[in-house]
Backbone bond lengths (Angstrom), bond angles and torsions (degrees), N, CA, C in turn:
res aa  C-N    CA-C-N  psi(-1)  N-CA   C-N-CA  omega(-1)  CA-C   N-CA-C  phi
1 X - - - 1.431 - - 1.534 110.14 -
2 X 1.257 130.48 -63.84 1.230 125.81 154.55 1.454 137.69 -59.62
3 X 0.929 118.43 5.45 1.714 147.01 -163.19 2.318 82.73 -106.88
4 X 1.466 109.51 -46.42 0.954 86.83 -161.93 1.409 109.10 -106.56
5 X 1.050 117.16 21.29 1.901 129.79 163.09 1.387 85.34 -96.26
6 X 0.680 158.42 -77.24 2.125 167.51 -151.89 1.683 75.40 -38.98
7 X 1.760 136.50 -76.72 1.102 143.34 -141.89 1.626 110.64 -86.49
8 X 0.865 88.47 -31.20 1.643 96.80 -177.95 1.681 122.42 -53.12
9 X 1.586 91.31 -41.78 2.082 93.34 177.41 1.524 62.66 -136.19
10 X 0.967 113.15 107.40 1.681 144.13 145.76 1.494 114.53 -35.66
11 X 1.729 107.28 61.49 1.182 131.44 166.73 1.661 129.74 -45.10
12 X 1.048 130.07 81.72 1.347 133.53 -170.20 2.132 97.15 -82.73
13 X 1.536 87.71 177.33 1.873 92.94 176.95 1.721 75.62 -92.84
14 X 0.643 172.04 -19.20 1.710 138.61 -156.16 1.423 88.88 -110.45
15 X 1.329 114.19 7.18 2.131 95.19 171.27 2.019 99.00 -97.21
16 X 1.164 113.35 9.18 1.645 117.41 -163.38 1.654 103.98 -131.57
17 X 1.565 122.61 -25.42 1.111 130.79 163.41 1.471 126.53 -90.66
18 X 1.725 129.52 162.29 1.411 100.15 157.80 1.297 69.48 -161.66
19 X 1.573 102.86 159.05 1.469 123.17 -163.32 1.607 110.43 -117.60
20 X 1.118 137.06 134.11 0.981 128.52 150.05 1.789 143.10 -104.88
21 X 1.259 113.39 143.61 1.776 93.45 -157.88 1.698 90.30 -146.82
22 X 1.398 88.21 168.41 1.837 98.87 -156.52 1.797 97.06 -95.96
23 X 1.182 109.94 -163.03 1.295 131.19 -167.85 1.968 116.21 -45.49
24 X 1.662 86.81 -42.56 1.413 98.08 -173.67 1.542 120.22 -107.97
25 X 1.499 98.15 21.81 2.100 115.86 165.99 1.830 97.76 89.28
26 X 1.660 121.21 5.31 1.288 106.31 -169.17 1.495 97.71 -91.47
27 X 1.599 124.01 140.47 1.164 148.78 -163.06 1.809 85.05 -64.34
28 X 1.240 109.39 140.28 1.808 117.81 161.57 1.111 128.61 -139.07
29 X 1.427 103.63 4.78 1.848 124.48 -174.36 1.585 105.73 -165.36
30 X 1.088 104.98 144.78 1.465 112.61 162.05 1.564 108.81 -139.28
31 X 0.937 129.81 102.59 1.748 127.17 155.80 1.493 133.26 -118.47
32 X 1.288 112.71 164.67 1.652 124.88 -153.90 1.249 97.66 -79.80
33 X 1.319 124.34 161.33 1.342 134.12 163.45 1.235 121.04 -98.06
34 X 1.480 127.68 90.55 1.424 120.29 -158.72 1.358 126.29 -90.90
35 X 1.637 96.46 5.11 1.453 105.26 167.77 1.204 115.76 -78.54
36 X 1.537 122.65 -29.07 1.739 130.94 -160.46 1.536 88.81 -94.83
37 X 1.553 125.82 -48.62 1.832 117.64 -177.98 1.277 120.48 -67.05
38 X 1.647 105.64 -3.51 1.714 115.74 177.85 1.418 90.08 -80.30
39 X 1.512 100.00 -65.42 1.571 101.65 -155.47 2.000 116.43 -65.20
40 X 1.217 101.82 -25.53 1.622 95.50 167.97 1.515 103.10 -81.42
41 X 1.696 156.59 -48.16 1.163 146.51 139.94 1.796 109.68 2.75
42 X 1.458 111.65 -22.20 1.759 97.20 -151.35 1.532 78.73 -111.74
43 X 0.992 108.23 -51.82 1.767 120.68 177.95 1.665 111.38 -39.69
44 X 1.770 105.06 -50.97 1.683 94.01 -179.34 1.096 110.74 -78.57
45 X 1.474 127.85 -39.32 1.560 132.45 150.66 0.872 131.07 -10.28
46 X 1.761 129.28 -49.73 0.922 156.07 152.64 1.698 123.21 -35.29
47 X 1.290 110.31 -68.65 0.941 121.81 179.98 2.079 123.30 -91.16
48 X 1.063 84.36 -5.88 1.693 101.34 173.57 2.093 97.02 -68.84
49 X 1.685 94.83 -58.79 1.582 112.02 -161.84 1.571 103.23 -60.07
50 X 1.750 104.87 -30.87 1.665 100.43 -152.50 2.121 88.86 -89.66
51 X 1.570 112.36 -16.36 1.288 100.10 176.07 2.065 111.53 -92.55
52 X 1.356 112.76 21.90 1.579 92.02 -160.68 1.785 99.36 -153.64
53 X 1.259 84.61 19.74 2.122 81.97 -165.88 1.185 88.01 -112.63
54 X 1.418 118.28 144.32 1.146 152.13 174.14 1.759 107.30 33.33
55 X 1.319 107.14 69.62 1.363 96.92 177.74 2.014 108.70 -87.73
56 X 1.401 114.87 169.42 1.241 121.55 156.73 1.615 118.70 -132.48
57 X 1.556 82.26 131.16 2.084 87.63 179.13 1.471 92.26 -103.83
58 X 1.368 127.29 160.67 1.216 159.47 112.78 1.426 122.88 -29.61
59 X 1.120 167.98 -178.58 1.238 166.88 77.87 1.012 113.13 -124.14
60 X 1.374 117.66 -172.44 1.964 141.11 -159.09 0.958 84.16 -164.07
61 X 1.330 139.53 137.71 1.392 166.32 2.22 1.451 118.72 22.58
62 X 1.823 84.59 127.75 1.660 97.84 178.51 1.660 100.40 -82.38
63 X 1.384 95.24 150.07 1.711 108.11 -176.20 1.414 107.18 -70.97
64 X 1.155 127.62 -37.68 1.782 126.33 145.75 1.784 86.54 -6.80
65 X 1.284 80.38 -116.80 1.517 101.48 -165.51 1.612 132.71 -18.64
66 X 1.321 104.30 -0.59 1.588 102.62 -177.85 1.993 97.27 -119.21
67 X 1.384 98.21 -15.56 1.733 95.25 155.52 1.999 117.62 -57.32
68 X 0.743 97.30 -36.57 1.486 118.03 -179.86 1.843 99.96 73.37
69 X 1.047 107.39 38.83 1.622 116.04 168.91 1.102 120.53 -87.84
70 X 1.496 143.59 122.00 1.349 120.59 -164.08 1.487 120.02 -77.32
71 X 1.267 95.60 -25.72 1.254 101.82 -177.96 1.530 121.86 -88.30
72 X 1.087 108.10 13.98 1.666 131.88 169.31 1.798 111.06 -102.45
73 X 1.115 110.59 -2.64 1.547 128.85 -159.74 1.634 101.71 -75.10
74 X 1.862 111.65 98.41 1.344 102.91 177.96 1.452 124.41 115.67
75 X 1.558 89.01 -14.76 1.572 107.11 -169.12 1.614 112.95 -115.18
76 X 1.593 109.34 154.43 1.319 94.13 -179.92 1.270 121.29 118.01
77 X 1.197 153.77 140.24 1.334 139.76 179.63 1.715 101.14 -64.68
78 X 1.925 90.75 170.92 1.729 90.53 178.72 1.221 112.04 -107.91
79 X 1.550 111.63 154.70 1.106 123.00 -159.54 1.473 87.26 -98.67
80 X 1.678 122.85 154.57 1.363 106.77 144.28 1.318 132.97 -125.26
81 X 1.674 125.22 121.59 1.369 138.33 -179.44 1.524 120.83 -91.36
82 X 1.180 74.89 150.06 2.196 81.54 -170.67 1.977 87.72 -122.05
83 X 1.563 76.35 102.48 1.835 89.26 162.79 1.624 112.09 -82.89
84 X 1.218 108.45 146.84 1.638 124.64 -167.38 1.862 93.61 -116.68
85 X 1.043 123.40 111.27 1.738 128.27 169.19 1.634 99.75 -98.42
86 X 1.282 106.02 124.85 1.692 107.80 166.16 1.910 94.47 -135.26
87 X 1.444 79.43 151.00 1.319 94.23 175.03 1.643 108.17 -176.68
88 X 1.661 91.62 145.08 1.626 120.71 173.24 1.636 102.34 -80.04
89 X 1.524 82.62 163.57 2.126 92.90 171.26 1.288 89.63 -155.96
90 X 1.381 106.13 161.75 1.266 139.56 167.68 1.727 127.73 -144.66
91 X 1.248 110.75 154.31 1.151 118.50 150.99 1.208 154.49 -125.69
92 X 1.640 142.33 125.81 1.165 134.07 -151.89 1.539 96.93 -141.96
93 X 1.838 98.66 152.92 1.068 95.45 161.09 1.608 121.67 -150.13
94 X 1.078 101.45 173.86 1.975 98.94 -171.14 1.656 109.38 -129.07
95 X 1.741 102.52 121.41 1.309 112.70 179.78 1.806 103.99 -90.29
96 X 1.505 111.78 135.56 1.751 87.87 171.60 1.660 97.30 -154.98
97 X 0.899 125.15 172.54 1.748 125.79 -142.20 1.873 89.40 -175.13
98 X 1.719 105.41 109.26 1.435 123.94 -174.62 1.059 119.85 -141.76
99 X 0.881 121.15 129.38 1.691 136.69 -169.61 1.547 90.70 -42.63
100 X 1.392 126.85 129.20 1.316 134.37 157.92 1.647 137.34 -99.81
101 X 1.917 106.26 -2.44 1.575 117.32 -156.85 1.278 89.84 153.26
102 X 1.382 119.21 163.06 1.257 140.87 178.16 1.601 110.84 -53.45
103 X 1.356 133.49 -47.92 1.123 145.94 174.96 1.724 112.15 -121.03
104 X 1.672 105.42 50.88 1.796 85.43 172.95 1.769 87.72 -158.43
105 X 0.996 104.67 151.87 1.737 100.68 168.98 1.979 102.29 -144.41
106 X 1.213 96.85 147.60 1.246 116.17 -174.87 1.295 112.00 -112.69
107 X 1.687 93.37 126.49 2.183 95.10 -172.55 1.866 69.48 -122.32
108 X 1.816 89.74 165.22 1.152 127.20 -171.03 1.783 119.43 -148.04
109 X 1.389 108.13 124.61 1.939 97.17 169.37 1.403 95.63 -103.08
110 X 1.121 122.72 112.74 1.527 120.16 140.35 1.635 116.03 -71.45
111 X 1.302 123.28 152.10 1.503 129.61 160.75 1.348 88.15 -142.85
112 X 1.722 99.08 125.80 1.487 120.60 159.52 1.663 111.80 -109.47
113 X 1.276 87.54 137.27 1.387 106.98 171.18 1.953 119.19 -98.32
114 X 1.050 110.03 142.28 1.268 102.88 -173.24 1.949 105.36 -146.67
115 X 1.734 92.23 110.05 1.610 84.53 170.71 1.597 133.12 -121.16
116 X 1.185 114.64 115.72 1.392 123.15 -154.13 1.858 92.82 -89.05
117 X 1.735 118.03 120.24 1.069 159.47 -175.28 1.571 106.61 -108.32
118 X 1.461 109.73 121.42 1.094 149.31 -174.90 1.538 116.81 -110.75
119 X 1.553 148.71 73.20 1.253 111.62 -177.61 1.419 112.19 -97.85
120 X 1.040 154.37 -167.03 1.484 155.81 -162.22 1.887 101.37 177.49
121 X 1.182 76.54 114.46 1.960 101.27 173.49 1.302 104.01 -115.49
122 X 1.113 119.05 -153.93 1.756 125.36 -142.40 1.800 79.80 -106.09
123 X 1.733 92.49 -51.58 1.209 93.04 -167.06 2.280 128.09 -111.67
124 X 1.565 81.83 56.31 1.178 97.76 -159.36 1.232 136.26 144.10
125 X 1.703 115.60 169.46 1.412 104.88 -170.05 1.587 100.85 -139.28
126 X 1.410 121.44 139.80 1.363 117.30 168.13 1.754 92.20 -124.74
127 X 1.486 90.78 168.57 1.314 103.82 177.56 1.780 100.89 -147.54
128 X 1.419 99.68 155.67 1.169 109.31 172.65 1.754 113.14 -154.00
129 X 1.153 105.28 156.79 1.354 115.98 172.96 1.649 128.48 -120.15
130 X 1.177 117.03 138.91 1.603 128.57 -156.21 1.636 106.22 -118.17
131 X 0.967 135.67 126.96 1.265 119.64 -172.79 1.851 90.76 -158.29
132 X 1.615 110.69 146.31 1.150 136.23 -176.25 1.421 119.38 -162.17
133 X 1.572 122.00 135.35 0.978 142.28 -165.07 1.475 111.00 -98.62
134 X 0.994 116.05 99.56 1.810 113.71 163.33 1.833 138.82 -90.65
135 X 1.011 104.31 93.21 1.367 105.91 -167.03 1.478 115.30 -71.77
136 X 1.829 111.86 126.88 1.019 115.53 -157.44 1.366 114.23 -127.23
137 X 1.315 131.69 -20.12 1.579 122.79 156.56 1.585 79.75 -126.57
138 X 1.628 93.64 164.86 1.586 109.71 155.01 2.213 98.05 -159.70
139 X 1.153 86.16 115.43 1.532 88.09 155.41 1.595 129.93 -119.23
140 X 0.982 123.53 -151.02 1.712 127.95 -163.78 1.952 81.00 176.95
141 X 1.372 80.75 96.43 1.805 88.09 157.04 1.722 114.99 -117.57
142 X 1.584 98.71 122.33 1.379 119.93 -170.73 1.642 117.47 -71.52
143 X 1.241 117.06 113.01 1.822 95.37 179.64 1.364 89.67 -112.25
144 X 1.483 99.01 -162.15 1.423 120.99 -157.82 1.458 103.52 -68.96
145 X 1.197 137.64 -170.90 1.469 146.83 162.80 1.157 110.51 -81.87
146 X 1.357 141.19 127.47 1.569 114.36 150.36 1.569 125.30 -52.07
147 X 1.079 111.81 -174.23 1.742 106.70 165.54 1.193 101.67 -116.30
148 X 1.455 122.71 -20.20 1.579 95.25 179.25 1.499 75.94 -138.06
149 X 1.707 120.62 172.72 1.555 150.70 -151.24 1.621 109.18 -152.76
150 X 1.120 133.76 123.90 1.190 145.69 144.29 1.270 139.36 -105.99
151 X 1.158 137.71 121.51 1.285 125.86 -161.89 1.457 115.35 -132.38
152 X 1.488 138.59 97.11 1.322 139.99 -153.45 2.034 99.10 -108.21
153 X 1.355 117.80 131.21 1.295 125.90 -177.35 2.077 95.26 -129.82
154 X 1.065 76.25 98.86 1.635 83.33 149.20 1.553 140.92 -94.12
């Protein structure tokens, strides 16, 4: 599902990044485009909610099984229950920028998705939560060398 908003407008990291660099082409900024990580955020959003909200199952269950006897487990005519799934979504995301090498640092967009699952039976409620990380730019911007290096470990 998100695999196919990613493909759909053929989302690259340089449509979510943009770089800025000085006189002589060397990189001096890099920042996100938070109009384009809003608007794909709204897009998986979109399509997360329109595949997962308020569904209803059907089932049969043997009447065994709602004794909660084990040895009743399976047996029995079937009952039939109408499970109710509700669930919220969201979207978030995380910018982060880490030393990669002496002269390179690595920025990253994560967008996590997170969908909080509700089910409701006759006799009860479980819930669960689903959560996945989609990585959406990643660069490695190269600078110069130093000439000299220090490195202090405490």
């Amino acid at each position: 599902m998100i695999a196919s908003v990613m493909t759909q407008d053929n989302y690259a990291g340089e449509h979510f990044v943009h770089f800025e660099k000085n006189e002589d082409g060397v990189i001096t900024a890099v920042s996100a485009d938070m109009g384009r990580i809003n608007a794909l955020s709204a897009d998986i959003l979109e399509k997360v909610v329109g595949n997962s909200d308020h569904r209803t199952l059907r089932v049969i269950i043997p009447a065994g099984n709602l004794s909660g006897i084990s040895l009743l487990m399976g047996r029995g005519p079937g009952v039939p229950v109408e499970i109710l799934m509700l669930t919220s979504s969201r979207v978030g995301f995380d910018n982060s920028i880490v030393t990669a090498g002496i002269n390179q640092t690595k920025h990253q967009i994560l967008l996590t998705v997170t969908v909080d699952i509700d089910v409701l039976v006759p006799w009860g409620t479980e819930s669960a939560q689903v959560k996945t990380q989609v990585l959406i730019a990643d660069t490695i911007v190269v600078g110069q060398v130093p000439e000299t290096y220090v490195s202090y470990e405490s």
